[in-house]
C-alpha positions in Angstrom: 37.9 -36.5 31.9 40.0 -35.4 29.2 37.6 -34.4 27.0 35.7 -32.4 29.5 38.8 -30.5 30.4 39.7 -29.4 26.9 35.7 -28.5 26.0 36.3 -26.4 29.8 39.9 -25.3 28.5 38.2 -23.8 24.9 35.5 -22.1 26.7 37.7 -20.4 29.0 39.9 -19.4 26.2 36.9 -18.0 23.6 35.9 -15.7 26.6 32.5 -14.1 27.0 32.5 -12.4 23.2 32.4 -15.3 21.4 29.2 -16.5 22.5 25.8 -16.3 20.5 23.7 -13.4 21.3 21.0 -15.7 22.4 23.1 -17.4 25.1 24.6 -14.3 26.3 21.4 -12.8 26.8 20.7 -16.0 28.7 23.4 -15.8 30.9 23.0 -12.3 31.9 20.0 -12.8 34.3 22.2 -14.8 36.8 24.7 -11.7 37.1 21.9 -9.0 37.7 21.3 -11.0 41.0 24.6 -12.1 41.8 25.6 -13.1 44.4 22.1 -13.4 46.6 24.1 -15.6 49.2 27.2 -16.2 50.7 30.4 -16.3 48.7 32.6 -19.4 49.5 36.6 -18.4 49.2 38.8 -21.4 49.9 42.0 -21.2 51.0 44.1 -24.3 50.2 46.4 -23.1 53.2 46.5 -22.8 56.9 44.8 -19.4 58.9 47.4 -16.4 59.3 49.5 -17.6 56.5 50.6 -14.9 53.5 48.1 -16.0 51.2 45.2 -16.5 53.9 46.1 -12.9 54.9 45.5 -11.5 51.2 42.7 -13.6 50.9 40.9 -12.0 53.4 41.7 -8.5 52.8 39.9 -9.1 49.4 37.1 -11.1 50.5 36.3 -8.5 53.3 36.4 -5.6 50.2 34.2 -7.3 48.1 31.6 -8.9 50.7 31.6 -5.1 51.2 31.0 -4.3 47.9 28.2 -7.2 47.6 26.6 -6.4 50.4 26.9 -10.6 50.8 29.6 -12.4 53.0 32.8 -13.8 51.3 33.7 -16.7 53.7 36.9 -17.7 53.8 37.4 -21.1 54.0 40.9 -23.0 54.9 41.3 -26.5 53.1 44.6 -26.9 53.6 46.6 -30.3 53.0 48.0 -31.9 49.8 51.0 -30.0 48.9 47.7 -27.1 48.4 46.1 -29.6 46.0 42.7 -30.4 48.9 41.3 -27.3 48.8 42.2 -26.7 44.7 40.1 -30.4 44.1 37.1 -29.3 46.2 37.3 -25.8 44.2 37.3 -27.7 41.0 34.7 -29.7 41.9 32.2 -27.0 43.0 29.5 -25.9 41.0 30.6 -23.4 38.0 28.1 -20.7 39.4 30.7 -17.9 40.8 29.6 -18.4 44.3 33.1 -20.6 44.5 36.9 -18.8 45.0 39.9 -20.3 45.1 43.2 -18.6 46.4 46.2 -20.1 44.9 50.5 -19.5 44.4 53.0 -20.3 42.9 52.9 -23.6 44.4 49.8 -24.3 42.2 52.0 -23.7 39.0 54.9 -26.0 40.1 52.1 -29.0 41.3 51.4 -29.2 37.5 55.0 -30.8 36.7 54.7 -32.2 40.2 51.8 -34.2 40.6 50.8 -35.0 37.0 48.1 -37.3 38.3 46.1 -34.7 40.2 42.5 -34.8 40.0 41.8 -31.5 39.1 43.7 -29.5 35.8 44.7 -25.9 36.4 44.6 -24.4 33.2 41.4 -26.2 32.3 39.2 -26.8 35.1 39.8 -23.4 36.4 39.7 -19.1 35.1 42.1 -16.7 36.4 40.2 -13.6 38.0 43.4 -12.0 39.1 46.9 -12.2 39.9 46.3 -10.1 43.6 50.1 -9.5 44.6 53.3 -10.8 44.4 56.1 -11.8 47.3 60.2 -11.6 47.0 62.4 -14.1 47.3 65.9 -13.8 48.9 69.1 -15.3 49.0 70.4 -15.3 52.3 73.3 -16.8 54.3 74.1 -16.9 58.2 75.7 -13.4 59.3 78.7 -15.7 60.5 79.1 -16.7 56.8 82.1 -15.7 55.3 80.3 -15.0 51.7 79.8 -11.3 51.5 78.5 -11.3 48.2 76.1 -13.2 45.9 79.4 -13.4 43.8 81.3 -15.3 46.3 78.1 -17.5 46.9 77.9 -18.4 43.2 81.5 -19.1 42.9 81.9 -20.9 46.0 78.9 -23.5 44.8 81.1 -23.8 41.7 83.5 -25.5 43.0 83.3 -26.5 47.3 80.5 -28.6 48.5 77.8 -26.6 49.7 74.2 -27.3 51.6 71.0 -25.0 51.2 67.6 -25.6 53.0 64.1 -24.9 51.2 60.4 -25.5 53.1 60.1 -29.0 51.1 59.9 -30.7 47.2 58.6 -28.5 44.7 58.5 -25.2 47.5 59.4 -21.3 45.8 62.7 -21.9 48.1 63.2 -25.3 46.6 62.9 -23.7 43.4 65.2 -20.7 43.8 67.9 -23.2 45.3 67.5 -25.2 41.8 68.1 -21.4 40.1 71.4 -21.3 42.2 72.4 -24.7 40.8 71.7 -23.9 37.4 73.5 -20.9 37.6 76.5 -21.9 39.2 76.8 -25.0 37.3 77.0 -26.6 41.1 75.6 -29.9 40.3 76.3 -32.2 42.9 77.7 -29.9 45.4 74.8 -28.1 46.0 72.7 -30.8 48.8 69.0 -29.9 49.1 67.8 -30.3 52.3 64.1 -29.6 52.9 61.8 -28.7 56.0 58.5 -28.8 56.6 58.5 -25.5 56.4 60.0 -22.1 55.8 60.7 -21.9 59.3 62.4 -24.7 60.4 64.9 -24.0 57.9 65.0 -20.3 58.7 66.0 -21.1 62.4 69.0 -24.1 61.3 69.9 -21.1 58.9 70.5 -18.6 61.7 72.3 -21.7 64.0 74.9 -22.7 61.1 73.7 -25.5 60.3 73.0 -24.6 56.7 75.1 -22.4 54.8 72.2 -20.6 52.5 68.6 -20.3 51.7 66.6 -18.8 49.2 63.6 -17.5 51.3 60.4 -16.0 51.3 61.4 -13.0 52.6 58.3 -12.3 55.4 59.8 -15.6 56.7 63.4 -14.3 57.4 63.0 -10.7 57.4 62.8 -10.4 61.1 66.2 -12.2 61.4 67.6 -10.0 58.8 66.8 -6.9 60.4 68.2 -8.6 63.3 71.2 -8.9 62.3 71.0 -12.5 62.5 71.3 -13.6 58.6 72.7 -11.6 55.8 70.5 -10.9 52.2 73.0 -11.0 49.6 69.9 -10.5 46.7 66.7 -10.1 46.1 65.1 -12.2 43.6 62.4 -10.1 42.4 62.1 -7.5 39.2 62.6 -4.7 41.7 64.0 -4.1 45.7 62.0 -4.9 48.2 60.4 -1.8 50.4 61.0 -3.6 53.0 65.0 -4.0 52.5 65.7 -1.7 50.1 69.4 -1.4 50.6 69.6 -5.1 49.3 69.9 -5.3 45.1 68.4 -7.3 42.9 70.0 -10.4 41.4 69.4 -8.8 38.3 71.2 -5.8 39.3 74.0 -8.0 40.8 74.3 -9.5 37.1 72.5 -12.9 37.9 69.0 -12.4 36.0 69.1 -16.5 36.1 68.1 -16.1 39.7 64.6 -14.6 39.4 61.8 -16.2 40.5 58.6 -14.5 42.5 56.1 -16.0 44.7 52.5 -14.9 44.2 49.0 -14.8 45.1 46.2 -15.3 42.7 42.3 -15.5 42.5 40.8 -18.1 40.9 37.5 -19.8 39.8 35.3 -22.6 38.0 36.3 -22.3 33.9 32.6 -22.9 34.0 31.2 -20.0 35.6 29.1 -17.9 33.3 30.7 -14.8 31.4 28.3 -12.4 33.0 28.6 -13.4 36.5 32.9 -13.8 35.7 33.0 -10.4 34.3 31.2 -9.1 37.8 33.8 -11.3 40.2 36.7 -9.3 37.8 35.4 -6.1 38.2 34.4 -6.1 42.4 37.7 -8.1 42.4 40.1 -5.1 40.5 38.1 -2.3 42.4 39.3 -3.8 45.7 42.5 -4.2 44.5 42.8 -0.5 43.9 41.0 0.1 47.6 43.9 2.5 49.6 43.4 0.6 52.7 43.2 -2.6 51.4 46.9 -1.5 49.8 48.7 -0.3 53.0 47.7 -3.5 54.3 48.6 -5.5 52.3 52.2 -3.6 51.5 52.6 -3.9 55.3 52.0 -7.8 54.8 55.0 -7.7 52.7 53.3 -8.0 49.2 53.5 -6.0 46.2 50.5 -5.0 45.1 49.0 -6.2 41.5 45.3 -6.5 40.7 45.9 -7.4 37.2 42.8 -8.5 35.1 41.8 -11.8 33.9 43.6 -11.4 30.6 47.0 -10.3 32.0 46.6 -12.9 34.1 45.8 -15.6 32.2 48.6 -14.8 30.4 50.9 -15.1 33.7 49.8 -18.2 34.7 50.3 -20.3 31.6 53.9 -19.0 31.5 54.5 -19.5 35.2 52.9 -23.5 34.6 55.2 -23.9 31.2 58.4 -22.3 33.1 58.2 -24.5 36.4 57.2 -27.5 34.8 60.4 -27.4 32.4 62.4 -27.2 35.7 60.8 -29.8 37.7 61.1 -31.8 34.8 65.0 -30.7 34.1 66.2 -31.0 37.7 64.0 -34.0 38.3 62.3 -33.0 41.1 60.3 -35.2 43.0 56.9 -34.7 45.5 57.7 -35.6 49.5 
């Protein structure tokens, strides 16, 4: 298995240039037809999730585009790992998507064991969009600031809910500890979900979260929980009065969740560079961009090699803190 995942790995890394002018030739015939049947795009999530909603704004754009349907396809399960394996697994013929997150990048220092290897068995078409984090506390809380909140975890026992092991919340709450240098004092306590934890949030029964912010932006607006940062590079359109950590002096604090296309390392280069180039032409579609800004994203479309690029650093970043802050899978 190793070995085929490193020959996989080289391939996807030499890209289409480096192959003999024979073979290219050889694989361009597949792309002049491609696709001639449906497009399979799985969804390692449930139905009307963020990432499911993305998804199918791009598959509709480009089934479009074809002139072939791009099914969407929900696996969900497995920390997101079900629907990744049967991905991986599929034939390397482009007529296979995979939708993945930042969950995806932590899994690799997660679940070392998987049966599948990201960065090997699999090619980055695009990163699609990206979603803000933010630090929030009930609006009975008295911790006005991100300031106070840091300090306070410094030194006075404090509890902080995430939507499970290894979640973007879980992760921001580990940024917290890190900054703060709260150690011990700051108690994880996971959900099975972002809402569950949103809802104990809002009763007082947690005293901060680090959210994705389409799961507690209705209870900010309601007045319900207060957003002391934002843990993106930029404000959110969404709350714009709230700064960034950055700009509130804690760049330690940043993490983004995010939306990506992926499929089989395998696939040929022709038929690749055709999925990229439907793929970044959707991305740049007007409608599909209010919609999906209305979703709460921000809106990427970056290409394969920008991408590739990402990923790799989000895998090496979040592996060092799983590993660091020894976080374990449920």
């Amino acid at each position: 298995m190793t070995s085929r995942r490193t020959a996989l790995g080289a391939v996807a890394a030499l890209g289409a240039g480096l192959f003999p002018a024979g073979r290219a030739r050889a694989q361009a015939e597949p792309a002049a037809g491609f696709p001639d049947r449906p497009v399979r795009y799985i969804v390692p999530f449930t139905p009307a999730g963020l990432t499911d909603i993305m998804a199918r704004l791009v598959a509709q754009k480009l089934g479009d585009a074809w002139g072939r349907p791009v099914v969407v396809d929900n696996r969900a399960g497995g920390n997101a790992m079900i629907g990744a394996d049967v991905a991986a697994h599929a034939p390397a013929d482009g007529y296979t998507l995979l939708a993945i997150t930042l969950t995806h990048a932590v899994n690799v220092g997660l679940f070392p064991q998987a049966p599948y290897h990201l960065l090997q068995d699999f090619r980055p078409v695009s990163i699609l969009g990206s979603l803000p984090l933010v630090v929030v506390v009930p609006q009975a809380s008295p911790l006005r600031s991100l300031g106070e909140l840091i300090a306070q975890a410094k030194t006075q026992p404090m509890n902080g809910g995430s939507s499970g092991n290894g979640s973007p919340p879980h992760l921001g709450l580990e940024l917290v500890r890190r900054v703060a240098g709260a150690g011990a004092n700051l108690v994880h306590v996971p959900y099975r979900g972002g809402a569950p934890g949103v809802t104990d949030l809002v009763a007082g029964n947690l005293q901060l979260m680090v959210s994705n912010l389409p799961e507690c932006i209705g209870q900010i607006k309601g007045g319900r929980l207060r957003a002391l940062g934002i843990t993106g590079a930029t404000r959110s359109h969404q709350v714009p009065e709230v700064p960034t950590v950055r700009e509130l002096g804690f760049p330690g604090l940043e993490i983004t969740n995010w939306t990506a296309m992926l499929t089989n390392a395998g696939v040929p280069a022709p038929v690749f560079e055709r999925i990229e180039r439907t793929t970044l032409a959707a991305m740049r579609d007007p409608d599909l961009r209010r919609r999906a800004v209305d979703g709460g994203f921000d809106v990427l479309g970056w290409d394969a090699d920008q991408s590739r690029g990402f990923l790799q650093a989000e895998v090496a970043r979040w592996s060092r803190l799983v590993r660091e802050a020894g976080i374990k899978a449920d």
